[in-house]
C-alpha positions, 0 to 999 in steps of 0.5 A: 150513680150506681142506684138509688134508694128511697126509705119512709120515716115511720117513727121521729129520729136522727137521719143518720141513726135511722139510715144506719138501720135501713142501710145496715152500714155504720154511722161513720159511713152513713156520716160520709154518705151525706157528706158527699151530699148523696142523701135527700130529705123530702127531695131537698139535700141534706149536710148534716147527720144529725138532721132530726126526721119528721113521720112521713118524710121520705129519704132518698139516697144515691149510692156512688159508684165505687172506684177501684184501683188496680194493685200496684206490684208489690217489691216489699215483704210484711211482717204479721204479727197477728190476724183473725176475723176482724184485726191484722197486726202488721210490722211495717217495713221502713220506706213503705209509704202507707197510702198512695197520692199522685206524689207517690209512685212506688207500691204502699202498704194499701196495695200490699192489703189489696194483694192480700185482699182487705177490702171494706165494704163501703156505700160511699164510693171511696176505696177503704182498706182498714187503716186505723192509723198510719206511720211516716214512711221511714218509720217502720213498727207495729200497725193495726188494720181493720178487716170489717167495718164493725172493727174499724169503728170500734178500733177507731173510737180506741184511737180517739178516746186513748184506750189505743195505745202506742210506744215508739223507740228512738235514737237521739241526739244530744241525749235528752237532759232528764231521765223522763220529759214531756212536751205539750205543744200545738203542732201545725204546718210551717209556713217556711217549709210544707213539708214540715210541720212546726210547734208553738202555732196558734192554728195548730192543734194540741198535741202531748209526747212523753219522753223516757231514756233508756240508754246512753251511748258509749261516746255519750253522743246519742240516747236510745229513748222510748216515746209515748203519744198522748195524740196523734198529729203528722210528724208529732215524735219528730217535731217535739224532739226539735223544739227541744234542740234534739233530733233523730239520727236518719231524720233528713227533713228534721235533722241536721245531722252531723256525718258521723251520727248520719244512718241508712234510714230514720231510727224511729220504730212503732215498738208496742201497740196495744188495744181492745179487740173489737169482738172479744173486748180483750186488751192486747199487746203487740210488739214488733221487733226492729227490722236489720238495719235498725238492729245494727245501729242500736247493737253498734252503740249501745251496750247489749246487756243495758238494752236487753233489760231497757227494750222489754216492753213491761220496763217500757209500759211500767217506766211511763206509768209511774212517770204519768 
């Protein structure tokens, strides 16, 4: 242990509430500090945050020794949209993989902020480097990072309660039989397949996408579409389209893809992020343009004066406000 703390209980109140103010942490923190059982009540461990604390009990904690990885070299470049004090907008390139595994052997995107030097504070041992969310990795688009633990709270109760938003763009086939479509349908790991997750399981949880054409293709073989998510579960966008029969064009794992509708990478972009900032409280909008590749399918089949009216991110906000 890297030391250790002890702290009296002068008034009754919550451990975590009273640790928050002793520590100087927030409460997400504090929350995973107990829940490594690093936190003692009067020599007995405790599991909960809300334990209530009595006058006079004594509260020891044992700070773990924080684990550093070293930075992988990073082959990639990334887009800032934005950046101040405490947020940094990124467009996240299509094929990076957000967070390093054991599977993973290629630089991601924590190793790209460790270059950059984001590192929160933490107490509890673990690396943590502002992910507010994530993105698959073929999925490239707009991304928020916390830079301090004040405004990866705050950036995180947005996430939760929807005040945080985001709009995916995406090229489908077949084209979706309604102008606007909305799925509503639990999601949770396949039993035929782990890599997969799958719609319609009772031990899934709830999840909602909202659906909007924008344009027909030329052959009327494929549709640009814009996606709103109403939660955020893995491969949420990818699963809903396959319980309609419908899948992205580059989804290897999803789709099945005849050769002649096959692309380079999965046409699924992060288009627009919006959120309230974490100091000034004002709503702001991002939107992170498509990568090259991205670009050139679309141009390819779509007809460009259709989509320079359909991709202006007001048509794309407006069309799912009247449809909600």
């Amino acid at each position: 242990m890297l030391n250790t703390q002890e702290y009296l209980c002068e008034s009754p109140e919550r451990l975590d509430t009273f640790l928050t103010a002793q520590i100087g942490q927030t409460r997400s923190q504090i929350a995973t500090l107990i829940k490594h059982e690093c936190v003692y009540v009067d020599d007995k461990k405790v599991a909960r945050p809300g334990v209530k604390l009595k006058i006079g009990q004594k509260i020891r904690v044992e700070f773990p020794v924080l684990e550093e990885s070293l930075a992988r070299e990073v082959d990639f470049d990334v887009e800032i949209l934005y950046e101040d004090d405490d947020v940094l907008v990124i467009n996240k390139p299509s094929g990076v993989t957000v967070h390093p595994a054991p599977s993973v052997k290629e630089a991601t995107l924590v190793d790209w902020l460790k270059h950059k030097g984001i590192r929160l504070s933490t107490i509890s041992g673990e690396e943590r480097h502002g992910i507010v969310h994530r993105l698959d990795k073929g999925t490239s688009g707009a991304m928020i990072i916390a830079k301090n633990n004040e405004a990866h709270e705050f950036l995180s109760k947005q996430l939760q309660d929807k005040s945080m938003g985001r709009y995916y763009m995406a090229v489908v086939t077949p084209p979706l039989k309604d102008d606007v479509t909305i799925i509503e349908s639990n999601i949770g790991r396949s039993s035929h397949n782990r890599l997969k997750m799958a719609c319609g399981l009772e031990h899934g949880k709830y999840a909602k996408t909202m659906f909007k054409h924008l344009a027909l293709s030329s052959d009327e073989k494929t549709e640009l579409i814009a996606c709103k998510l109403f939660t955020g579960r893995t491969h949420q966008i990818r699963v809903h389209l396959e319980s309609m029969n419908r899948h992205i064009l580059g989804d290897h794992i999803y789709g099945l893809a005849p050769k002649q509708e096959s692309s380079e990478r999965i046409l699924l972009h992060a288009y627009l992020i919006y959120f309230y900032h974490p100091k000034s409280k004002e709503k702001l909008f991002f939107t992170a343009n498509f990568d090259t590749l991205m670009q050139e399918n679309i141009e390819k089949r779509f007809n460009k004066e259709i989509l320079n009216e359909v991709i202006d991110t007001n048509y794309i906000i407006n069309s799912f406000t009247t449809a909600s």
